[in-house]
N, C-alpha and C positions, 0 to 999 in steps of 0.2 A: 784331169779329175783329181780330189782334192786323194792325198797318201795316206791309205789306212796300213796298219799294224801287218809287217808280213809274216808268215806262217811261215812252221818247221815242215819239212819237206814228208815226204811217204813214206821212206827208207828203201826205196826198191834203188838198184845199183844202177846207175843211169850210164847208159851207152857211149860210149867217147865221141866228139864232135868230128871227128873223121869217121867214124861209120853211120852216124845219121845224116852227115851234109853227103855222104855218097851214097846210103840207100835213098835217100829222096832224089839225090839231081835223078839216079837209075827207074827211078818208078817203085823202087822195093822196099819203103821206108815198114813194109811188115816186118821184114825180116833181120832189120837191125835195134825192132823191139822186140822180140819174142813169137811175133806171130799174131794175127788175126785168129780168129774160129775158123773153124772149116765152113766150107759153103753145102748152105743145107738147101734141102729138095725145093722147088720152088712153091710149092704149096705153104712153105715154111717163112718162107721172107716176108721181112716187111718192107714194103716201099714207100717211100714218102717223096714226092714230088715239090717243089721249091723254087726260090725265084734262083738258085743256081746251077738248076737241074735235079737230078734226079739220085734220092740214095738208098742204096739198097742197106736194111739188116739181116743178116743170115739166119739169127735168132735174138730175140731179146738182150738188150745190153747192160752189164751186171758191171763193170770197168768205165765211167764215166767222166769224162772230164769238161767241166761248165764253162763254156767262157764268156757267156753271160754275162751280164752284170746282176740277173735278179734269178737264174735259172736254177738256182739251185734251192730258191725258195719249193718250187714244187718236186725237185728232186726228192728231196728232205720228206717232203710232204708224202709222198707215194714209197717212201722205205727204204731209198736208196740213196746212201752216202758219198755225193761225189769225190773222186783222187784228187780232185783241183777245182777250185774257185777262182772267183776273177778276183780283183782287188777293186775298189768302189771309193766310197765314202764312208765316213763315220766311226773309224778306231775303231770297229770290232774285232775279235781275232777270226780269222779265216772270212770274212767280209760275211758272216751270218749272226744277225741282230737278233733280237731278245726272244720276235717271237717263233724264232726258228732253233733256238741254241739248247733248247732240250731234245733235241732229235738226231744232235749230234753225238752224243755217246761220247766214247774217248777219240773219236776220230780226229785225224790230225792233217788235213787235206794241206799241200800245194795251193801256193797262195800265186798266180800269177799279174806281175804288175805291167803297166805300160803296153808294149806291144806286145802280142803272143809267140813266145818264143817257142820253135818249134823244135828243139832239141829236147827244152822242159815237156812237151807236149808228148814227144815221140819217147822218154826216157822212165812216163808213167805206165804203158802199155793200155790206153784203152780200147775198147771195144765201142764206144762209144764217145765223139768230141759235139758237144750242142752249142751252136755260134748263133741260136735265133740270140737277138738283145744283143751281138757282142762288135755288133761297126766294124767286121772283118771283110774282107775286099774276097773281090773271086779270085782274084792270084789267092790269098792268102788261103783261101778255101779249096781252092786246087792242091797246094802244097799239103796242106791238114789230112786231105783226100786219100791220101797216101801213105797216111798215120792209120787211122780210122773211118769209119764213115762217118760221115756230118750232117746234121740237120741242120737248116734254115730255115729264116722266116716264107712264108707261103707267097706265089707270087702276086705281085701286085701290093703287099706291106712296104712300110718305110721300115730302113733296120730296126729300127727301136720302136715299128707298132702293132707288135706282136698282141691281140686282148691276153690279158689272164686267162680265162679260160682258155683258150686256143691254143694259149701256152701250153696250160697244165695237160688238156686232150692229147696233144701231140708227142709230148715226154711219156704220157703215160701207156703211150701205146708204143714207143719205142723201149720200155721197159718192162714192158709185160704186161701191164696191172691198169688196163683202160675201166674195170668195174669202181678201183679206188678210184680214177680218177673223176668220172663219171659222177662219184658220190660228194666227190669236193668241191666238185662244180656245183653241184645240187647244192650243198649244205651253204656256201655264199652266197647264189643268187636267191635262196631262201630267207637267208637274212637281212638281206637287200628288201627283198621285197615282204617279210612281217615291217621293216621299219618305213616302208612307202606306205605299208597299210596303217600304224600307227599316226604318219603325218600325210594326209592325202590332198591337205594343201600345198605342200610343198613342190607339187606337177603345180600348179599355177603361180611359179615364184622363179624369181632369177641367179643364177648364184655365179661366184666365181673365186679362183682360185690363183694368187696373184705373187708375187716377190719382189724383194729389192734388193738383187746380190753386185756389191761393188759399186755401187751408183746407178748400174741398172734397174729399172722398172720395168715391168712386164704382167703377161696374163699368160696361164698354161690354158692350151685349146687342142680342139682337134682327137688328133688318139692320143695326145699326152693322158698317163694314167691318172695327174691328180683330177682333169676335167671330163676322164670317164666316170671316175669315182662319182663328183655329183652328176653327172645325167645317170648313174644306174641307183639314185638316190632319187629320182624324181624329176630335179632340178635343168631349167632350160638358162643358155647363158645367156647373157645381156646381148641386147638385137647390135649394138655398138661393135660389139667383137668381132660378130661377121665380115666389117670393113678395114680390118686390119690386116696388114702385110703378115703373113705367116714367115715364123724360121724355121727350119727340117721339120716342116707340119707337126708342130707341137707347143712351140707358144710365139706369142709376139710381143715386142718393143716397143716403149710407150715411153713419150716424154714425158718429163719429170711437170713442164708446166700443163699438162694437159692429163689430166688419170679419171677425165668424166666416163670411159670404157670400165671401168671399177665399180659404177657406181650400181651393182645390182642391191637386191634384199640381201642376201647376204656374202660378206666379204673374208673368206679367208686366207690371212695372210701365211703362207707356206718361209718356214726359214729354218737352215743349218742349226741353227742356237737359239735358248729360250731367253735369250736378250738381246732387243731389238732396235737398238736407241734410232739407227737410220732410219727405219720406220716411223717410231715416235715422231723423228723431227723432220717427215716430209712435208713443208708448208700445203702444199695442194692438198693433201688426203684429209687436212681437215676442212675442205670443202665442201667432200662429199655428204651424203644424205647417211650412206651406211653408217658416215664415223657418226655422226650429229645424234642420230638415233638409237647405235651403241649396236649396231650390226654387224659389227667384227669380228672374227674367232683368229686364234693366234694355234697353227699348228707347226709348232719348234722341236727340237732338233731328233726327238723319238719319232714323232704324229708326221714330222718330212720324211722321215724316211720313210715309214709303212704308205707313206702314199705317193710318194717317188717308187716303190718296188712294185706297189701296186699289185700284188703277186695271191696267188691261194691263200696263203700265210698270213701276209700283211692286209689283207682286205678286213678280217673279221676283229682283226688289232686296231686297227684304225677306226671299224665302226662304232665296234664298244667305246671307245676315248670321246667320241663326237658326235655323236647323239645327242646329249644334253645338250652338249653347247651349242649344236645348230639348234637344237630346241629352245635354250633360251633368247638367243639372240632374234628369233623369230616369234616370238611370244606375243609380240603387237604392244610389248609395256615399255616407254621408254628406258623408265627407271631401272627394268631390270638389270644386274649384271652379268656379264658373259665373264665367266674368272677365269680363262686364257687371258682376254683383253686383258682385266684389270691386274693381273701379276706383269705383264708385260709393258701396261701405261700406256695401252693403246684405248681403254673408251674413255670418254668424255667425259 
């Protein structure tokens, strides 16, 4: 994944790597961070069940470390300041973007890159490690096991297809605060559905969410969050997609001479950068019906990420930015302009 900006560490004195490579081989890795909570009465615990068993919390977790790629969106969101962040995309400092970086205060979280190192992991003392979203293995989550408790995606998810909400429910009950969370949930599927009520043709319209990274072309499907985004907008995907080979059930690969799976009402192009020229110059895409007719929206390198994160946070970011523009691109007037498209030299 592409190297964002890493972070200044916690300041907490980190344990020397001979005594956390030997409380973990031993089973004791509590003890060579300072210790867990004590175990509280069982009326007190929380349990959460998952596709790598079962974990218990003794009491709500207040010491949190995300390893997530997007999990610390609802973190943030519910009050609590993760010790560590994953590392991601897009130069942010601490991998948390615009519409998350006023919630930060002065905090100064553990930025972790690559693989999860479990000395970093075990050297922040938390009470709480969240691996839904983070492509870590059950060795790797056995090991962590022995740091803190761990939550997981629930069983029968792919790693990476945790909903948002389910997300946000699940954190927020492993930290105490399921009323906020409850209410966050409320307040996007609210906004979701005033703007289904605003466009209520848009249930009878195709839409799709597509890239071109490296020479690759493709379409996000499935529980990827940019093509939950439009079904929880309305929108049903083009019947074409259906017969496409899926990759880790989230999007599928499409040759470059062939992009009629594109060709819904509306086409938006998902990209790292607000300059697109690989796009501009795919001979095929001026084929389609969407480019002819000026059906395109260009969501670059902000508007990719709120809906790559897909998250509490980023949902109501994204919807504010793209509203108009699906609106205008759906207008039924050729002439109009969609001004993603036309800053980027994608309409016609």
């Amino acid at each position: 994944m592409p190297i964002c900006q890493t972070a200044i560490g916690s300041g907490i004195v980190a344990p020397t790597r001979r005594q956390v490579l030997t409380a973990i081989a031993s089973g004791f890795a509590a003890a060579a961070t300072g210790g867990l909570p004590g175990v509280a009465m069982a009326q007190d615990e929380l349990r959460f069940v998952h596709a790598f068993g079962e974990t218990v919390l003794p009491q709500p977790a207040r010491r949190v470390v995300s390893l997530g790629y997007s999990t610390h969106d609802p973190l943030l969101a519910l009050g609590v300041v993760p010790v560590a962040t994953r590392q991601w995309f897009g130069g942010y400092p601490y991998n948390v973007w615009p519409w998350a970086q006023a919630l930060m205060g002065d905090a100064q979280p553990q930025v972790i890159s690559g693989e999860v190192s479990m000395e970093i992991v075990a050297s922040l003392q938390p009470d709480l490690i969240i691996g839904i979203g983070s492509g870590i293995s059950q060795a790797e989550y056995d090991i962590l096991s022995q740091i803190a408790p761990v939550l997981m995606q629930e069983k029968g998810d792919l790693a990476y297809g945790t909903t948002w909400d389910a997300q946000t429910r699940v954190i927020g009950r492993a930290v105490g605060n399921t009323g906020k969370a409850e209410e966050l949930i409320e307040g996007v599927k609210s906004r979701f559905a005033d703007i289904r009520t605003r466009h209520p043709q848009w249930a009878e319209q195709t839409a799709v969410c597509a890239y071109n990274f490296g020479g690759e072309t493709g379409a996000f499907i499935g529980t990827d969050t940019r093509a939950t985004f439009l079904k929880e907008l309305g929108f049903r995907p083009p019947p074409a997609l259906a017969n496409l080979e899926t990759n880790e059930g989230f999007y599928a690969r499409l040759s470059p001479e062939d992009l009629s799976s594109l060709d819904a009402d509306l086409l938006i192009w998902v990209s790292t950068s607000d300059a697109v020229p690989d796009i501009v110059s795919m001979p095929m895409r001026k084929t389609l019906k969407a480019h002819v007719e000026g059906r395109e929206v260009l969501a670059g390198a902000l508007l990719a990420g709120a809906l790559t994160f897909g998250s509490v946070l980023s949902l109501p970011f994204a919807l504010e930015r793209l509203e108009a523009e699906i609106g205008l691109a759906l207008d039924g007037k050729a002439e109009t302009k969609v001004p993603s498209s036309v800053a980027a030299g994608l309409a016609p």
